[in-house]
C-alpha positions in Angstrom: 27.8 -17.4 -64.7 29.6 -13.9 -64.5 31.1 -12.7 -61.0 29.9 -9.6 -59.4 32.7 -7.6 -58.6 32.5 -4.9 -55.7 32.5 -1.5 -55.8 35.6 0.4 -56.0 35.0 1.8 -52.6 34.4 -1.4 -51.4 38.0 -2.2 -52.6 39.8 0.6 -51.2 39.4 3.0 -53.7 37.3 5.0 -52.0 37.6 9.1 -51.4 40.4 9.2 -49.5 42.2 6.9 -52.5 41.1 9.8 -54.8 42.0 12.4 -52.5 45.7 11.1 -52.2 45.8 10.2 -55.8 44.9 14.1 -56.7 47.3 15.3 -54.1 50.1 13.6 -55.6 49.3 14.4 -59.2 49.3 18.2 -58.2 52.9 17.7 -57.3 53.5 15.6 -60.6 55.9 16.9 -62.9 56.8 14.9 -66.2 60.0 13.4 -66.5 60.8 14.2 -62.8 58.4 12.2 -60.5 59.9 8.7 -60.1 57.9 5.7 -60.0 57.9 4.7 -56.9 57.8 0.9 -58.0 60.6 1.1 -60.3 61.8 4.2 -59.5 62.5 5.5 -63.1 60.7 8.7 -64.1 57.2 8.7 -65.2 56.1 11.1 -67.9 52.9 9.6 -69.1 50.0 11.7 -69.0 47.8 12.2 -65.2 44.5 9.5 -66.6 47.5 7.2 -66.9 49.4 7.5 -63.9 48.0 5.0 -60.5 48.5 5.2 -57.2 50.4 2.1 -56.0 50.1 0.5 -52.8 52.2 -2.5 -51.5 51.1 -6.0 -50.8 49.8 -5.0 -47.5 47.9 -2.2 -48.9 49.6 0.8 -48.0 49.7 3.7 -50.2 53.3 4.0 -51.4 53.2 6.9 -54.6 52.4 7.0 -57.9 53.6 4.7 -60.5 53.2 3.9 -64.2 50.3 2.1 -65.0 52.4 -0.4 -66.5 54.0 -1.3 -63.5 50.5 -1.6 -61.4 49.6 -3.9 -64.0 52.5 -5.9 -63.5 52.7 -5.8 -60.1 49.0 -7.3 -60.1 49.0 -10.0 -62.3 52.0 -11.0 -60.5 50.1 -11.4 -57.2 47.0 -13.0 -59.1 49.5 -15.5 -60.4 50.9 -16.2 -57.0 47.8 -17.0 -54.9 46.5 -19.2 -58.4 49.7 -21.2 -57.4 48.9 -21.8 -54.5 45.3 -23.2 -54.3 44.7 -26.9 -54.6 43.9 -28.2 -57.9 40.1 -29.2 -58.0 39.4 -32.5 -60.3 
């Protein structure tokens, strides 16, 4: 049984996600624009640059997409922790 997943909109990735996301790249400059997860430079190309937010879902910057990836499976770990094993 596969899950339906919502629509990117639907999970905050709407317009104004893109908007922000193409402001900040417009201001991007290899090598000089730090992470702002890490806070080392980023000098990957735009398509793989994201837009991180926080845990409470506030957009903080742009970060590797390395460290988004992180950063989520981290959190999906976490709640997985916490829920009640089902037998």
């Amino acid at each position: 049984m596969s899950r339906i997943q919502a629509s990117a909109a639907d999970r905050g990735y709407g317009s104004e996600h893109r908007k922000l996301r193409a402001q900040l790249l417009a201001t991007y400059q290899p090598g000089v624009t730090l992470c702002w997860r890490c806070g080392k430079p980023i000098s990957d190309p735009p398509h793989r640059i994201h837009l991180g937010h926080d845990d409470n879902r506030v957009w903080r910057g742009l970060e590797h997409l390395i460290c988004n990836i992180t950063a989520a499976n981290r959190n999906r770990k976490r709640k997985r922790q916490r829920r009640p094993r089902r037998w």
